[in-house]
MIVEXTI-865400 format. One line per field, with one value per residue (C-alpha): residue number from 0; residue in one letter; x, y, z. Coordinates in steps of 0.1 Angstrom, whole numbers, plus 5000, padded with zeros to 4 digits. Example, Ala and Ser with C-alpha at 12.3 -4.5 7.8 and 13.67 -1.06 7.14 Angstrom:
% residues 2
num	c(0, 1)
residuo	c(A, S)
xx	c(5123, 5137)
yy	c(4955, 4989)
zz	c(5078, 5071)
% end
This chain:
% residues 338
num	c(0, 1, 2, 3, 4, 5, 6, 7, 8, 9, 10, 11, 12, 13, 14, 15, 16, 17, 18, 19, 20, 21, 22, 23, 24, 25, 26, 27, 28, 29, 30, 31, 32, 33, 34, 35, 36, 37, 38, 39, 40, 41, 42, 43, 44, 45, 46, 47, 48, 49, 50, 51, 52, 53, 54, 55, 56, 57, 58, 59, 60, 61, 62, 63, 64, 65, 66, 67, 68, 69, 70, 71, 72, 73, 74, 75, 76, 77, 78, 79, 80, 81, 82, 83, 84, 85, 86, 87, 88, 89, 90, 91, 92, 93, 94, 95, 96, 97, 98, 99, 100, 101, 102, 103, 104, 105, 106, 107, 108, 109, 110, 111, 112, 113, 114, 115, 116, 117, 118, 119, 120, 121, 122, 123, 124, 125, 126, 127, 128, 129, 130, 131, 132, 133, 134, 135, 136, 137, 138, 139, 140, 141, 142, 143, 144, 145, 146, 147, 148, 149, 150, 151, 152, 153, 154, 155, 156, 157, 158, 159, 160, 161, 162, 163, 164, 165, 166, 167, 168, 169, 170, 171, 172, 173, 174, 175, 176, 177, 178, 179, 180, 181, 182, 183, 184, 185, 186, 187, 188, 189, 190, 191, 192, 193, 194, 195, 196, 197, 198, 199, 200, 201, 202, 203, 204, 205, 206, 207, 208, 209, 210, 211, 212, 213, 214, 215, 216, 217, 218, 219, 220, 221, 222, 223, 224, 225, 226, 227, 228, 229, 230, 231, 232, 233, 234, 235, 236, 237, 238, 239, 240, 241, 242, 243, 244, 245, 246, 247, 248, 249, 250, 251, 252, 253, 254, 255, 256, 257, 258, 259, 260, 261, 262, 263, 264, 265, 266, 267, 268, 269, 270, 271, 272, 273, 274, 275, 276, 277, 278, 279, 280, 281, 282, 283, 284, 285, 286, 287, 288, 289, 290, 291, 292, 293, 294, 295, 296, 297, 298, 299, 300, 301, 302, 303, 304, 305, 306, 307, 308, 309, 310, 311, 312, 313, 314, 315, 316, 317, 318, 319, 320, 321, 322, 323, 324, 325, 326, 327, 328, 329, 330, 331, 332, 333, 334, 335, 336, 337)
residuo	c(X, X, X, X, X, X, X, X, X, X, X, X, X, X, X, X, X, X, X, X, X, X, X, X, X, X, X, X, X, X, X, X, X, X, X, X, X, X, X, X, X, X, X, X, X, X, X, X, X, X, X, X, X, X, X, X, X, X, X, X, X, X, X, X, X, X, X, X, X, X, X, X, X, X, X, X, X, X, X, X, X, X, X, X, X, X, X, X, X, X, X, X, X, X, X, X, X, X, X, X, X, X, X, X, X, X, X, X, X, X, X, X, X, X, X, X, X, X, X, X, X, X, X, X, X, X, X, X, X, X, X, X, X, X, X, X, X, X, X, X, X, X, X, X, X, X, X, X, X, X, X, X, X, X, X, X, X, X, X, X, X, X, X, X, X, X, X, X, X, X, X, X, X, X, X, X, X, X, X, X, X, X, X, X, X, X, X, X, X, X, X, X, X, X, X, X, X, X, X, X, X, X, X, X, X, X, X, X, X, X, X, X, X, X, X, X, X, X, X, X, X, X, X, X, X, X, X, X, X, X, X, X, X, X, X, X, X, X, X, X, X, X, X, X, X, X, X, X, X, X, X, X, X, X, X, X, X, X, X, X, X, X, X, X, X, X, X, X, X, X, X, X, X, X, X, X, X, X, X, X, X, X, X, X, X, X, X, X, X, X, X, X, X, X, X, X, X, X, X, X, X, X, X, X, X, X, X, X, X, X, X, X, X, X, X, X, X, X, X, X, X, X, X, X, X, X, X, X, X, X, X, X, X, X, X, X, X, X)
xx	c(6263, 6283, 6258, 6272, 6307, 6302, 6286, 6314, 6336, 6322, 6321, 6355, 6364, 6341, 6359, 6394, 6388, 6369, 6403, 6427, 6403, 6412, 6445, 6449, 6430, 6450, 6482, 6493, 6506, 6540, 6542, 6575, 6582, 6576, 6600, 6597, 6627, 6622, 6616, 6645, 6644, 6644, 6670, 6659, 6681, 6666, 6674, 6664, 6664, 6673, 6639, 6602, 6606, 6623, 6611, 6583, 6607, 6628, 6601, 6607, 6642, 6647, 6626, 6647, 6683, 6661, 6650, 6613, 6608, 6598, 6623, 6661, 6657, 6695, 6687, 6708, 6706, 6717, 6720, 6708, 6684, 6714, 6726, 6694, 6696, 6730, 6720, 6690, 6703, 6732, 6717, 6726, 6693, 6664, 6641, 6642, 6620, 6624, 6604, 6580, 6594, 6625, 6608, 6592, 6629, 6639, 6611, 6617, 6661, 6663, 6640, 6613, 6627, 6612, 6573, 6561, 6548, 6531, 6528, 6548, 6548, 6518, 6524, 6557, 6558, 6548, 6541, 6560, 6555, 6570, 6537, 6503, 6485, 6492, 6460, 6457, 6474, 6452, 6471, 6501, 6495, 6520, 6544, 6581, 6580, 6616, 6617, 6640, 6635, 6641, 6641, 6622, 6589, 6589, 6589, 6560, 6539, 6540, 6538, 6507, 6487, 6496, 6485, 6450, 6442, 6452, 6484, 6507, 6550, 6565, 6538, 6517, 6540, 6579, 6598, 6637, 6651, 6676, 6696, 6700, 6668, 6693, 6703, 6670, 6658, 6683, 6674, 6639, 6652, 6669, 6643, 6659, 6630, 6593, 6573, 6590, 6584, 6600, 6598, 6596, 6616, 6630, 6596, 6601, 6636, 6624, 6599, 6612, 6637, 6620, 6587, 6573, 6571, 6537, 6531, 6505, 6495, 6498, 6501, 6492, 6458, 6456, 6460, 6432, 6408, 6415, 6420, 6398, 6414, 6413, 6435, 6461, 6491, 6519, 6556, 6576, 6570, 6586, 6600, 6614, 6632, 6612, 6632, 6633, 6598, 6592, 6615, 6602, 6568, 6559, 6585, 6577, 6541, 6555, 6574, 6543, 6526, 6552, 6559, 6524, 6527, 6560, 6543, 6512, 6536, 6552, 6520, 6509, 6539, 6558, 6578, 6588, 6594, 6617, 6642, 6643, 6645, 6673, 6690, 6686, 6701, 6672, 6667, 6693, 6673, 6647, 6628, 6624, 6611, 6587, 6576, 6579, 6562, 6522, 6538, 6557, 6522, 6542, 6516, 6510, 6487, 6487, 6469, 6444, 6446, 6481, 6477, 6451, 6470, 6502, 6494, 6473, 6508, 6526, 6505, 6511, 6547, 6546, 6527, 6552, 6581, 6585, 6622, 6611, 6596, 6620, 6609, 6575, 6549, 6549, 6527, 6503, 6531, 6549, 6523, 6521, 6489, 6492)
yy	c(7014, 7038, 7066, 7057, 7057, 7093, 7105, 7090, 7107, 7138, 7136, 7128, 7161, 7180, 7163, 7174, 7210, 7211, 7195, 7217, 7249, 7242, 7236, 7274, 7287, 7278, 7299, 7333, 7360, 7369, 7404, 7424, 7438, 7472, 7494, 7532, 7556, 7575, 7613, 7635, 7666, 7697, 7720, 7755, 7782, 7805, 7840, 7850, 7883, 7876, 7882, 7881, 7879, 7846, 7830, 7817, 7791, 7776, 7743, 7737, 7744, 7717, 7694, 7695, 7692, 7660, 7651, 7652, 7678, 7670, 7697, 7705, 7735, 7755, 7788, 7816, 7843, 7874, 7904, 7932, 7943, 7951, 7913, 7904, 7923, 7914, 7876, 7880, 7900, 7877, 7842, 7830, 7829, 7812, 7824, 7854, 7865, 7900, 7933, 7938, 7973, 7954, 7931, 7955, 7973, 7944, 7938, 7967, 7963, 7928, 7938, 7921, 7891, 7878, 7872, 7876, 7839, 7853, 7880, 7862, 7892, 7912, 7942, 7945, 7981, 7991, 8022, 8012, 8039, 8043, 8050, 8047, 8083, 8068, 8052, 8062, 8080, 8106, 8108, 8117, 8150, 8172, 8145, 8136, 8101, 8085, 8060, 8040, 8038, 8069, 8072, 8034, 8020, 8023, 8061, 8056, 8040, 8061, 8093, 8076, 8068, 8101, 8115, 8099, 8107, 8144, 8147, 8164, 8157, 8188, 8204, 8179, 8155, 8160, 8127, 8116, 8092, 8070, 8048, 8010, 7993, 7983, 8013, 8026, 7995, 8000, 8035, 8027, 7993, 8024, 8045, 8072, 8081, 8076, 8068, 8052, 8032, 7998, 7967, 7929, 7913, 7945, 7951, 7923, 7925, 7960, 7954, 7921, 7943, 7970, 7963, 8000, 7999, 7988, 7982, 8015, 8014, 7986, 8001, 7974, 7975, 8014, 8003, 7979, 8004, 8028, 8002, 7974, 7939, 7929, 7951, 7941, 7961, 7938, 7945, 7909, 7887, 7858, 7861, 7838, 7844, 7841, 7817, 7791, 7795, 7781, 7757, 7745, 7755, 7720, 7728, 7760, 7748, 7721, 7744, 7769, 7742, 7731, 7767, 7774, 7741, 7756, 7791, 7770, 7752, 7782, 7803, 7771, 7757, 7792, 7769, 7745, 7767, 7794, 7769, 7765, 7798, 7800, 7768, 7786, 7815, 7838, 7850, 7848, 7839, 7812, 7831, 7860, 7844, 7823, 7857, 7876, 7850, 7859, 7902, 7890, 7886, 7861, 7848, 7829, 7850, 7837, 7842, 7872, 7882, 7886, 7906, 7928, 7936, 7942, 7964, 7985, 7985, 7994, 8023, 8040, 8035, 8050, 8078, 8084, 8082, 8064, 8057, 8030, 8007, 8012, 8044, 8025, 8003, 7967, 7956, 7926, 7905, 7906, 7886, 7849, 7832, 7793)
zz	c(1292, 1264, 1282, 1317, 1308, 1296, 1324, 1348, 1328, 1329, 1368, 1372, 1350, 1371, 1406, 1393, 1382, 1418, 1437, 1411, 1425, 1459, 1455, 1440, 1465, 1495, 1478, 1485, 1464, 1475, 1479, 1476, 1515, 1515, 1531, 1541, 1544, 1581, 1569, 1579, 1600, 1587, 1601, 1613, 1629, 1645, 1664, 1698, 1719, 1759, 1778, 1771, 1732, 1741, 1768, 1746, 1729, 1764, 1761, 1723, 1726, 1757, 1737, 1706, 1730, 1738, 1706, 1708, 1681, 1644, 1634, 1642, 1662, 1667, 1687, 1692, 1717, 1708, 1733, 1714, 1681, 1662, 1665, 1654, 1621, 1614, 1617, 1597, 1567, 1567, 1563, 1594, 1608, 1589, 1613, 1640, 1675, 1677, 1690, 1659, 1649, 1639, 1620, 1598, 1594, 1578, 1555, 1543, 1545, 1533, 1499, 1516, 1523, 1554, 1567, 1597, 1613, 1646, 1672, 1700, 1729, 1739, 1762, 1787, 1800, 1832, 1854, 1893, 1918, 1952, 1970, 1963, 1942, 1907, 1899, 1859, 1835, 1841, 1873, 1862, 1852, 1865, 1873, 1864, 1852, 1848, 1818, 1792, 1753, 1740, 1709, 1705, 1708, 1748, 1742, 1716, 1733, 1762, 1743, 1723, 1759, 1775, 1744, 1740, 1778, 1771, 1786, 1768, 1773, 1788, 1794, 1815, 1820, 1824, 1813, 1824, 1804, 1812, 1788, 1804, 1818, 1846, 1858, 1864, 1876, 1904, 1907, 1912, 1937, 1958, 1960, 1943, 1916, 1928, 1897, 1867, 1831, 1829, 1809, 1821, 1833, 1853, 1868, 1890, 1896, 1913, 1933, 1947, 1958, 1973, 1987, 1991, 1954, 1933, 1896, 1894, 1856, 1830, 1800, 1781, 1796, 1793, 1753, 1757, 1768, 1738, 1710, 1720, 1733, 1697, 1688, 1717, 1720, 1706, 1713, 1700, 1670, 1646, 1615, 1586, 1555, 1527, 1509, 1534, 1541, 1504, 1501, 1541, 1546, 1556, 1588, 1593, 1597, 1619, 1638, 1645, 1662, 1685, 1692, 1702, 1725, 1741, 1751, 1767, 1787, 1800, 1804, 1823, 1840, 1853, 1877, 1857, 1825, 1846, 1853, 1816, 1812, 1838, 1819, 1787, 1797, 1785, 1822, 1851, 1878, 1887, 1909, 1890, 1860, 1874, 1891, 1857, 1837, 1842, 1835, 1801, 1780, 1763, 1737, 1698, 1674, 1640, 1606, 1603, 1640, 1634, 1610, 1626, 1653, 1639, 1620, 1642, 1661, 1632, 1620, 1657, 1650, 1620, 1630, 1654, 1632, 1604, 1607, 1637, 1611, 1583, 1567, 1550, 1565, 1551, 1529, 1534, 1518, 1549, 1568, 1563, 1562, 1558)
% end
């Protein structure tokens, strides 16, 4: 009987721990709610050239009016180089699109203060002719060929292909220069020189205006076939200062990628991205942009190619005179590789 009692007993401890169990196990730990502070926007300012070094940016720049960008983007368009500089060098600017000559100026002025992010603009020079015997450089031997740039990588360039295919200036070839794109643009438009040098977006303004004239030689082809396509021939760029870029490269890496977006949409979408242009005020008119778009070689070429072809550029530049890029060529410093 005494052994019973035990047992009972026993079983009765066992039952409660078993209902005590159960009990526990139907609780939850409270947790403390967690809460995450939204990441703010970084704030970038950044410098633009009017025309094909800026065209690139008009989808970014409408997204971020919209605010559909993971940065702050405030753009400025400035008219000429020199504003360019002067924005740079002062602050005012963290980041700047500008022809690449410049940027390796201000490596070189700013104590090498700013990297170059990307090649943003292949190739914009053209050969128009009012008639139809220019067919290669070869074929303007003994020609008078009316151009703009002096004294700037236009005339650089041209010298360097009329060089390489054995023409020599003044002796082979006789060049006018003129000093606004405009004015010989409307030249041209008149029919008042034959065969002349001109950049985008002029190119199209020209020969929407006068149909008796023909692009005859695109020089940035005629580059291609002596340098390789590897080797492009690269006329725009981006730049940042160097100490934004390391207290921001998380942006600025941000900020690649949604550039690289806008210039597929644009190389895509000419339409749609010309009336941004237009809205932007980068180019005046609808019609020519969307026309000038496919001519512009507006492009995003990052990391080693970048630095490939930049300074393949460079080095021509150089050769030609050093004052064009700042009396020195940069050193690899000046290219960022993220």
């Amino acid at each position: 009987m005494q052994k019973s009692k035990r047992i009972l007993s026993v079983v009765l401890a066992l039952a409660m721990l078993l209902v005590f169990a159960a009990c526990n196990s139907g609780k939850t730990e409270e947790k403390e709610p967690i809460t995450t502070k939204p990441q703010e926007k970084a704030t970038i300012n950044i410098a633009t050239l009017k025309g094909p070094t800026g065209m690139g940016i008009s989808k970014l720049a409408d997204d971020s009016n919209k605010g559909k960008t993971n940065n702050n983007y405030n753009i400025t368009l400035a008219a000429a180089p020199e504003d360019i500089v002067s924005l740079v060098s002062s602050g005012q600017a963290d980041m700047a699109m500008c022809p690449l000559n410049l940027a390796s100026v201000l490596y070189n002025k700013t104590n090498k203060n700013v990297k170059m992010l990307a090649l943003n603009t292949r190739g914009v020079l053209y050969i128009l002719e009012n008639g139809n015997t220019i067919n290669s450089i070869a074929d303007l031997k003994g020609k008078t060929l009316y151009a703009t740039g002096q004294g700037a990588t236009p005339e650089y360039i041209l010298n360097y292909l009329l060089e390489k295919n054995g023409l020599k200036v003044g002796t082979d070839v006789k060049i006018e220069y003129k000093s606004e794109h405009s004015e010989l643009a409307t030249l041209a438009a008149a029919g008042s020189v034959s065969i002349c040098m001109l950049p985008e977006p002029n190119v199209t303004v020209v020969t929407a205006q006068n149909k008796n004239i023909r692009i005859a030689i695109d020089l940035t082809k005629e580059w291609e076939k002596i340098n390789g396509k590897d080797n492009a021939l690269a006329q725009g760029c981006i730049i940042v200062n160097k100490d934004f870029l390391s207290k921001n490269e998380k942006a600025v890496q941000v900020f690649m990628e949604e550039y690289e977006a806008s210039v597929n949409f644009v190389n895509k979408n000419a339409a749609d991205a010309a009336k941004l242009i237009v809205e932007q005020q980068i180019l005046p008119n609808e019609a020519i942009a969307t026309k000038a778009i496919p001519n512009c070689n507006i492009t995003f070429i990052a990391g080693a190619d970048m630095k490939r072809v930049a300074k393949a550029n460079l080095q021509m530049l150089f050769d030609s005179n050093p004052q064009s890029v700042g009396k020195a060529l940069p050193d690899d410093n000046f290219y960022y590789d993220s």
